[in-house]
VEXFI-998808 format. One record per atom (N, C-alpha, C): residue number from 1; residue in one letter; x, z, y. Coordinates in Angstrom, 1 decimal. Each point is the difference from the previous one (the first is absolute). Example, Ala and Ser with C-alpha at 12.3 -4.5 7.8 and 13.67 -1.06 7.14 Angstrom:
SITE   lumdren   gufi        u        w        v
SITE         1      A     13.2      7.8     -5.7
SITE         1      A     -0.9      0.0      1.2
SITE         1      A      0.9      0.0      1.2
SITE         2      S     -0.4     -0.7      1.1
SITE         2      S      0.9      0.0      1.1
SITE         2      S     -0.8      0.8      1.1
This chain:
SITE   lumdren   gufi        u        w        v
SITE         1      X    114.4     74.5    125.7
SITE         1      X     -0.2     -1.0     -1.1
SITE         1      X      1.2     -1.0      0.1
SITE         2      X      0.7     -0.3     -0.7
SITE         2      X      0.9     -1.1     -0.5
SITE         2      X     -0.6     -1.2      0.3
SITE         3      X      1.4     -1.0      0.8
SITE         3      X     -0.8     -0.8      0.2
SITE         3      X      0.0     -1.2     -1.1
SITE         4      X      0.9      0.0     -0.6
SITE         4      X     -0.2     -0.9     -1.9
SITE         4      X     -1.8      0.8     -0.5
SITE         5      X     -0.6      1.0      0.1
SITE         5      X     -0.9      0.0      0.0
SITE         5      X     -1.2     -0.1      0.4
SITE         6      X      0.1      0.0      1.3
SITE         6      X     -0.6     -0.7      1.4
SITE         6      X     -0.5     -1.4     -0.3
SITE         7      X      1.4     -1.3     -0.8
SITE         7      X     -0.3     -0.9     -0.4
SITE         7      X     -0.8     -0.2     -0.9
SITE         8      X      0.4      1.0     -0.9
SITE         8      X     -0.5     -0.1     -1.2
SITE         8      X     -1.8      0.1      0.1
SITE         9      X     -0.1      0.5      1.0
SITE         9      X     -1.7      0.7      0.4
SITE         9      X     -0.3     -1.6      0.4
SITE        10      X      0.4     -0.5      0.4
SITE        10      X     -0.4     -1.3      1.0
SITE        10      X     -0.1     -1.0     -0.9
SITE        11      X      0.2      0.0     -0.9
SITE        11      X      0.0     -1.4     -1.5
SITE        11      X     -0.9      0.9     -0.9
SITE        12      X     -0.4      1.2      0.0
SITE        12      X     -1.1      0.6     -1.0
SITE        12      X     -1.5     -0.3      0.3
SITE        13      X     -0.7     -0.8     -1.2
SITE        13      X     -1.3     -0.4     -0.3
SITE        13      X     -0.8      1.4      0.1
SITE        14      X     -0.1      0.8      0.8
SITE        14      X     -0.6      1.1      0.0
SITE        14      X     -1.6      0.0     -0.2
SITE        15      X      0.2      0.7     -1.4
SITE        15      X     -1.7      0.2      0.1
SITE        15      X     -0.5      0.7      1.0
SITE        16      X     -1.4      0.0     -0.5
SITE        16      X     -1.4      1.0      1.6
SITE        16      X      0.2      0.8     -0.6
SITE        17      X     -0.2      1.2      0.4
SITE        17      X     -0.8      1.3     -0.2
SITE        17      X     -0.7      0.2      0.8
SITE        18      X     -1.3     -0.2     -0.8
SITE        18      X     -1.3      0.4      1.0
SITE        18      X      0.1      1.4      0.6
SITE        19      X     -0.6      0.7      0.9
SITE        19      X     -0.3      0.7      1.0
SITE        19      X      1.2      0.8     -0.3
SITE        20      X      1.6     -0.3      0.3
SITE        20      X      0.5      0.9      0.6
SITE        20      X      0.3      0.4      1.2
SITE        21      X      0.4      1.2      0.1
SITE        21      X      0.4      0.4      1.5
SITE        21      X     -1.0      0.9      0.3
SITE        22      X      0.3      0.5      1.2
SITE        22      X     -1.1      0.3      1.2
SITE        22      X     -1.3     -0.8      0.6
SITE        23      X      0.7     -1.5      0.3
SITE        23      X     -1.2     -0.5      0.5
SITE        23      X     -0.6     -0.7     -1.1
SITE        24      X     -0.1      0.2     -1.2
SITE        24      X     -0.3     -0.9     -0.9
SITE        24      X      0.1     -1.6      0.0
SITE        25      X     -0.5     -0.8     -0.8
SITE        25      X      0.2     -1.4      0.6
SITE        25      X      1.2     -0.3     -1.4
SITE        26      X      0.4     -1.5     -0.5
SITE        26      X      0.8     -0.2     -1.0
SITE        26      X      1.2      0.3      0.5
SITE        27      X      1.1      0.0     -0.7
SITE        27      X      1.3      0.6      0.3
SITE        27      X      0.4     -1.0     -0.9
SITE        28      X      1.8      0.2      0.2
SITE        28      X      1.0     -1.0     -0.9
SITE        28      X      1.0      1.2      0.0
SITE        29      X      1.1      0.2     -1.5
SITE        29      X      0.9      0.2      0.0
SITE        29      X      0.7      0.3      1.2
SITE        30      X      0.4     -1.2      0.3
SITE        30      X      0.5      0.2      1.6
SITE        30      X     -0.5      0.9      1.0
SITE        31      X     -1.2      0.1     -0.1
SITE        31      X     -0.3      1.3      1.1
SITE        31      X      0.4      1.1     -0.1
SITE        32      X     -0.1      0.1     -1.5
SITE        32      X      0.7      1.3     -0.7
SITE        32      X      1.3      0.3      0.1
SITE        33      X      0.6     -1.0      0.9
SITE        33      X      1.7      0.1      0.0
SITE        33      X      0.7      1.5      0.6
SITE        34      X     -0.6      0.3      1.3
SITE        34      X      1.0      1.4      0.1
SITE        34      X     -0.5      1.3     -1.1
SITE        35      X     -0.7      0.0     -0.3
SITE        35      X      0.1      1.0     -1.5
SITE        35      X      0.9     -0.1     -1.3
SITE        36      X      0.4     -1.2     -0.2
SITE        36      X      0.9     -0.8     -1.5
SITE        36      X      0.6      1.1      0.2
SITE        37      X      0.5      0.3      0.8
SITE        37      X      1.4      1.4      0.2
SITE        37      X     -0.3      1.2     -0.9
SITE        38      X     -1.2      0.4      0.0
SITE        38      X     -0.4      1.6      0.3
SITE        38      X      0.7     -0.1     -1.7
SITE        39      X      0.3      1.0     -0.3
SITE        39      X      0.6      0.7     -1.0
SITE        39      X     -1.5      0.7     -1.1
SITE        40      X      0.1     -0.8     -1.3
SITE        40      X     -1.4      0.6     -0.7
SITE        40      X      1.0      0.4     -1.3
SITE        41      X     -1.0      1.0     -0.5
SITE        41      X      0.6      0.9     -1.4
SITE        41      X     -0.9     -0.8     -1.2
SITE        42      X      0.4     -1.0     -0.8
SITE        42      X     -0.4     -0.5     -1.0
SITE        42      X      0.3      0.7     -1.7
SITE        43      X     -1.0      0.5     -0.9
SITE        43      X      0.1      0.3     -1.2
SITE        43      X     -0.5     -1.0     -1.1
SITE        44      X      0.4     -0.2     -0.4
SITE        44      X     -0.6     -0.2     -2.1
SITE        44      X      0.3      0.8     -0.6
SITE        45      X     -1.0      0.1     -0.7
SITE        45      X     -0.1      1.7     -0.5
SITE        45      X     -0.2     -0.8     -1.9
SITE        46      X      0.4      0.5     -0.9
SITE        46      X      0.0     -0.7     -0.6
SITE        46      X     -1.0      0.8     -0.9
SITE        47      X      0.3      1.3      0.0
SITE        47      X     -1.1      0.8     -0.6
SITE        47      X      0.3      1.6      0.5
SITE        48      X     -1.1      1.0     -0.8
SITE        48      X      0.4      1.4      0.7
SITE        48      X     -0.1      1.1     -1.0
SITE        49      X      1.1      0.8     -0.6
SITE        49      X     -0.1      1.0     -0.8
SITE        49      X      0.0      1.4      0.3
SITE        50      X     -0.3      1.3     -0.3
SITE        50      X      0.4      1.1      0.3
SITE        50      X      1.1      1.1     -0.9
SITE        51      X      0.9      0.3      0.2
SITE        51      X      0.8      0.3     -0.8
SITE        51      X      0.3      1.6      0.4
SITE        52      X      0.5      0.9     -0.6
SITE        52      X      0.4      1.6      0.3
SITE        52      X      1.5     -0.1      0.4
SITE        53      X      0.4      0.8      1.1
SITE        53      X      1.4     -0.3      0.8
SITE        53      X      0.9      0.2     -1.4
SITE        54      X     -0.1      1.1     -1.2
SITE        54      X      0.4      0.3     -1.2
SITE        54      X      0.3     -1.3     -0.3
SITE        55      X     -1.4     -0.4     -0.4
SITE        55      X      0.4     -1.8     -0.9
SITE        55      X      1.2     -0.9      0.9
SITE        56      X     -0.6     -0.2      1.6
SITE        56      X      0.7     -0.6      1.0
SITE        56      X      1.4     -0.1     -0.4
SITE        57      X      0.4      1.8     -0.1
SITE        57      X      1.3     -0.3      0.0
SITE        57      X      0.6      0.0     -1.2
SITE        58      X     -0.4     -0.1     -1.2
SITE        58      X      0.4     -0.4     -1.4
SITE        58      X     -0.2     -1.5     -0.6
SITE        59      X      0.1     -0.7      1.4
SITE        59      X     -0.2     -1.8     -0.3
SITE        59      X      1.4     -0.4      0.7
SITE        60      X      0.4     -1.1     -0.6
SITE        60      X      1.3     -0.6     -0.4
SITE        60      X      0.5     -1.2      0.2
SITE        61      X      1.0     -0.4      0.1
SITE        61      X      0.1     -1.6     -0.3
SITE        61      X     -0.6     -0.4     -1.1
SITE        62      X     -0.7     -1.0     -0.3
SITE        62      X     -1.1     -0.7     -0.7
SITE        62      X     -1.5      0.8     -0.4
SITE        63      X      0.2      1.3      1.1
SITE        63      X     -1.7      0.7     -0.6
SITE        63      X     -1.0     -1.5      0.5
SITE        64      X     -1.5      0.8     -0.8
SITE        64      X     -0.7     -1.3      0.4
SITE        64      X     -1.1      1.2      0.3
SITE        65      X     -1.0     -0.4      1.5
SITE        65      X     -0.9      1.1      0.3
SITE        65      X     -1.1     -1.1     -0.1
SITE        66      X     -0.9     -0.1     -0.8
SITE        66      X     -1.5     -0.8     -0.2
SITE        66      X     -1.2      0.5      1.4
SITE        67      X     -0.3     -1.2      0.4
SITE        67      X     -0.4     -0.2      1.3
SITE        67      X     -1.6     -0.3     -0.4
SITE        68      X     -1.2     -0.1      0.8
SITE        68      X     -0.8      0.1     -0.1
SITE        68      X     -0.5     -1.7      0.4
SITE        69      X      0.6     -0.6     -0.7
SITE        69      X      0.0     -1.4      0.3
SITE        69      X      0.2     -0.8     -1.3
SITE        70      X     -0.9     -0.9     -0.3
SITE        70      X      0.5     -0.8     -1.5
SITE        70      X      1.0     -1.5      0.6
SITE        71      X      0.7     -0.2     -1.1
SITE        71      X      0.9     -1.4      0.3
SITE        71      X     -1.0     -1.2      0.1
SITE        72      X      0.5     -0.7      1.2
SITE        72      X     -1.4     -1.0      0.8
SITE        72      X     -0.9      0.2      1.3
SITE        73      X      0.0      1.6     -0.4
SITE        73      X     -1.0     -0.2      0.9
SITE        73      X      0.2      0.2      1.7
SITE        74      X     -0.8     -0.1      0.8
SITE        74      X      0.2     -0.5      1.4
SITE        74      X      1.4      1.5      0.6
SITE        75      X      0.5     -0.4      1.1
SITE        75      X      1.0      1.7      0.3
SITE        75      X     -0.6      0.2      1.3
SITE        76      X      0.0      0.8      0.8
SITE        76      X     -0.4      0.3      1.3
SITE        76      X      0.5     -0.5      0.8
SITE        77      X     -0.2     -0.7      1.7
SITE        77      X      1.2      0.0      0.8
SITE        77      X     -0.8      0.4      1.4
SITE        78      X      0.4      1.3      0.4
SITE        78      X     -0.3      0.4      1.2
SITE        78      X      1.3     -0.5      0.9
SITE        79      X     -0.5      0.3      1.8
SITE        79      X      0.2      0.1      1.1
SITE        79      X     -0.2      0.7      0.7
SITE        80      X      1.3      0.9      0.2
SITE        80      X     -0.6      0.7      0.8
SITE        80      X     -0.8      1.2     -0.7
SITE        81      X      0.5      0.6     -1.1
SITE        81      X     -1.0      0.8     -0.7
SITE        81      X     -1.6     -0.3     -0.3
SITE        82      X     -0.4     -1.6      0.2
SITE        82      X     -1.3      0.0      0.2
SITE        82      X     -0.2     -1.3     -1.2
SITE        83      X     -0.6      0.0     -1.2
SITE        83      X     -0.2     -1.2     -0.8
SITE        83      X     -0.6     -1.4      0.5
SITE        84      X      0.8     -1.1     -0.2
SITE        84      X     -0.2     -1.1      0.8
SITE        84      X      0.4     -0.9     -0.9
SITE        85      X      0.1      0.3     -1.5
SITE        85      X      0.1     -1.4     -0.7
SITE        85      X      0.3      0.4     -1.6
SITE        86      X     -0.1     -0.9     -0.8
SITE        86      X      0.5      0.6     -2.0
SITE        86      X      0.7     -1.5      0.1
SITE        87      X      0.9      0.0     -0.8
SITE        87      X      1.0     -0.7     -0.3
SITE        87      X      0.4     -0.3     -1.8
SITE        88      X      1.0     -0.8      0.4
SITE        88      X      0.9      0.2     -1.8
SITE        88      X      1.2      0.3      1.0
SITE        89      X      0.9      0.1     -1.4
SITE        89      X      1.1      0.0      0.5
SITE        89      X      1.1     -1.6     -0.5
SITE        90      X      0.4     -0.2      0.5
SITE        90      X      0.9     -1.2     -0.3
SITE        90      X      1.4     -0.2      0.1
SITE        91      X      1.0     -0.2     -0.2
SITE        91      X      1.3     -0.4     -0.2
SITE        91      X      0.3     -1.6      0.8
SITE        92      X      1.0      0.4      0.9
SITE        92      X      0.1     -1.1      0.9
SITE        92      X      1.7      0.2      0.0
SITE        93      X      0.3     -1.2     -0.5
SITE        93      X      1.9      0.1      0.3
SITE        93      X      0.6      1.4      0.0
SITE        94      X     -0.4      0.7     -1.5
SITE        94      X      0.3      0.7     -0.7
SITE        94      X     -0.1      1.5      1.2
SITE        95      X     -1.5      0.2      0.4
SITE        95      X     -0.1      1.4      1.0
SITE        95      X     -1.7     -0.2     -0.8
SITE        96      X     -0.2      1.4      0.1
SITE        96      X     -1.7      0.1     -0.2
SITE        96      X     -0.3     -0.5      1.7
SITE        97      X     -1.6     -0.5     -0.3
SITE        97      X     -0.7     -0.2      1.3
SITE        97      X     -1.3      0.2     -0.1
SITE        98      X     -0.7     -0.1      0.7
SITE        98      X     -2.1      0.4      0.0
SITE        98      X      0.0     -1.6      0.2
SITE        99      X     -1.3     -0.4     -0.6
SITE        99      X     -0.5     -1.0      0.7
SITE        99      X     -1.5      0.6     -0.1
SITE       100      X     -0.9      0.0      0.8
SITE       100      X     -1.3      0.1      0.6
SITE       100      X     -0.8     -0.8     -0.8
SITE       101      X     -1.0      0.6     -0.9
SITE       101      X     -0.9     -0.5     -0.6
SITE       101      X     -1.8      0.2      0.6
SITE       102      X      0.3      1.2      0.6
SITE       102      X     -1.4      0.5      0.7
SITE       102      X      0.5      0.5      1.3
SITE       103      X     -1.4     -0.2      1.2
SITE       103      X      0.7      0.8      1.2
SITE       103      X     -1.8      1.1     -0.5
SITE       104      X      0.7      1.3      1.0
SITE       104      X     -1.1      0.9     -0.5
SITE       104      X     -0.6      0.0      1.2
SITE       105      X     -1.4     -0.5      0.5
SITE       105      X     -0.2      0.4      1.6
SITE       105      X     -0.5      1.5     -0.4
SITE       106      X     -0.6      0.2      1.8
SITE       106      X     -0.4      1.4     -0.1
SITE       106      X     -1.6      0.6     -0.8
SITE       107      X      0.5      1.1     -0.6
SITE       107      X     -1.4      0.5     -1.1
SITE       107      X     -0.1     -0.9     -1.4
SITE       108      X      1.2     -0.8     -0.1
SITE       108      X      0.0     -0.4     -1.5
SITE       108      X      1.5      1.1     -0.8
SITE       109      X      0.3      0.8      0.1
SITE       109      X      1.6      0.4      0.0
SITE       109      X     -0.5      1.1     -1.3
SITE       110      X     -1.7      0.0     -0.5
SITE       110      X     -0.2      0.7     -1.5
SITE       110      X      0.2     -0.3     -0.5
């Protein structure tokens, strides 16, 4: 861990998280420090079509493939291959971004 982020841990208002860990009991961000590292695979999925490799490869600069998603509504954002949140999408100093409107816990993800 970097120690500019070491500091940075030490001036953070860390929320609880109730019972994490092993021994259960509240936790802080900070406890959570030697994992910040681990490497996770994040998606937004924005919608999902099926198409014939035929069609696949007769799309173009400016084809448009219609997604199973209407303009508005929530987009997916897994972790880890596993659904953990719906989003919008937003524009931040001219890049798309997610911002988090819902978190999905577990057995709500229909």
């Amino acid at each position: 861990m970097s120690h500019e982020f070491e500091n940075q841990m030490q001036d953070f208002d860390a929320p609880h998280i109730e019972g994490a860990g092993a021994g259960g009991g509240d936790k802080t961000a900070v406890d959570l420090a030697p994992v910040f590292d681990v490497p996770v695979n994040i998606q937004a999925v924005l919608g999902r079509t099926q198409i014939e490799v035929a069609d696949l490869l007769r799309l173009g600069r400016g084809s448009v493939l219609e997604l199973d998603r209407r303009v508005g509504e929530a987009i997916d954002i897994y972790v880890n291959n596993r659904l953990v949140a719906r989003g919008e999408i937003v524009v931040v100093d001219d890049r798309l971004g997610v911002t988090m409107t819902e978190i999905i816990k577990d057995g709500d993800a229909a």
